[in-house]
N, C-alpha and C positions, 0 to 999 in steps of 0.2 A: 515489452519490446517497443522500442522507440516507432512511430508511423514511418520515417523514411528508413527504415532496416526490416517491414515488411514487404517482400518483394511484390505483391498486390500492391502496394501503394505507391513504392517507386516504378512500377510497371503503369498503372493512372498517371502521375504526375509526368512522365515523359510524353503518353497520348494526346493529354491534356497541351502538354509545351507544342506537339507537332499538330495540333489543331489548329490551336492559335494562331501559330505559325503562317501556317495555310492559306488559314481562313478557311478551313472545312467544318464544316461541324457533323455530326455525329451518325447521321442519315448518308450523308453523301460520302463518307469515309467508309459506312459501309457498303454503301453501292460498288463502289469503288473496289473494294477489297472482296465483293463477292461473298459479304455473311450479314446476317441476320441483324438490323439496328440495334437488338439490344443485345448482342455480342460487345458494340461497342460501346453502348453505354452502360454494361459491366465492368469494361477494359477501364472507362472514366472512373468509375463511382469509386476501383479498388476492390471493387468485388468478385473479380477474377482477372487474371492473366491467361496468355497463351500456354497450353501445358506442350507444345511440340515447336518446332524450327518455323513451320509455315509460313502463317501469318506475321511472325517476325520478317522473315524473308521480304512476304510481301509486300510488306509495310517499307523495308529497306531501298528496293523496289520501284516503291509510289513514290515514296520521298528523294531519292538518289542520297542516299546513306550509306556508310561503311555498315557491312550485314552485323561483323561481331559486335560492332556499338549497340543495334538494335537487339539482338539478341542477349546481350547483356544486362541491358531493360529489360530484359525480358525475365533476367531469372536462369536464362537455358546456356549460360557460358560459365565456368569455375574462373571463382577471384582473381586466380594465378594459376598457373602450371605449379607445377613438381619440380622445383630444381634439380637436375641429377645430381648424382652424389660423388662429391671431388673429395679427393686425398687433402687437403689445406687449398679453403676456401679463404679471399682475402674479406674481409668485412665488407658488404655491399651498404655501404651511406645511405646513397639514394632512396633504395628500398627499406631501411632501414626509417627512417626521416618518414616517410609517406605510410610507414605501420602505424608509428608513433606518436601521430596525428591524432587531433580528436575528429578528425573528419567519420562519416560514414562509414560502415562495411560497404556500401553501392560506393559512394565516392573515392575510397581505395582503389577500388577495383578496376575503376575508370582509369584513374591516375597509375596505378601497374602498369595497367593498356598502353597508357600512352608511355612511359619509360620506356618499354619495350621496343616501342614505335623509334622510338629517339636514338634507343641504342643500334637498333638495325640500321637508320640511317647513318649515324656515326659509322659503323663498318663498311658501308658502302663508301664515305668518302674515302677513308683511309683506304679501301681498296684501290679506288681511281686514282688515287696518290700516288700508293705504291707502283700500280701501271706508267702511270705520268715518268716517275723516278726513274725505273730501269729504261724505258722509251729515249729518255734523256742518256743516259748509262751509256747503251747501241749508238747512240749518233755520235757521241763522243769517241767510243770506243772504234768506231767505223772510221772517225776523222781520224784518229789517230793511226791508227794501220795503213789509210790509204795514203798516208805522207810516209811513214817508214817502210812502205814497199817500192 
């Protein structure tokens, strides 16, 4: 097993980015977090992960983080959903393209995330379109009635 597709190690290497980050080190992350310093420099070395939501949370939290990212590092989020199952499914590219990468199982799974991300907001604009369109529709349609009445 490759070191970055043990989740101890991609779970280290993220603590390790948001230390830096910081500028925390490893005492005062745990003070912080309310556990034991060598919780955290378990969390660094790769020698263990969070095995519940918690400390992910709170980590999410400290740092002002989307939680599922943190969690994700963490191990405690599935790659992808379940796609439900459709009568004729058209070929998903996208996903498709981002399997068949030589990237990471963690980096996958990131990049799922964020497709998902993308396509939700794609739906949302096309909704406020659609609202825009008919809004436009009514004014029209209202001009026109209030001349032919």
């Amino acid at each position: 097993m490759r070191s970055d597709d043990d989740p101890r190690q991609v779970w280290a290497a993220y603590i390790r980015g948001l230390m830096r980050a910081s500028g925390l080190r490893g005492p005062a992350l745990a003070q912080r977090l309310g556990v034991d310093p060598s919780t955290v420099w378990r969390w660094e070395t790769g020698k263990q992960k969070p095995e519940s939501p918690v400390m992910p949370e709170a980590i999410a939290k400290l740092f002002q983080l989307d939680v599922d990212e943190v969690l994700m590092a963490a191990g405690l989020v599935p790659v992808a959903p379940t796609p439900a199952v459709e009568e004729r499914r058209e070929p998903d590219e996208e996903r498709e393209l981002i399997m068949a990468s030589r990237a990471s199982p963690r980096m996958k799974a990131i990049m799922l995330h964020r497709l998902e991300e993308l396509r939700r907001q794609d739906e949302a604009r096309i909704e406020q379109q659609r609202r825009l369109d008919k809004e436009r529709r009514m004014e029209t349609l209202r001009f026109m009635l209030e001349r032919a009445g």
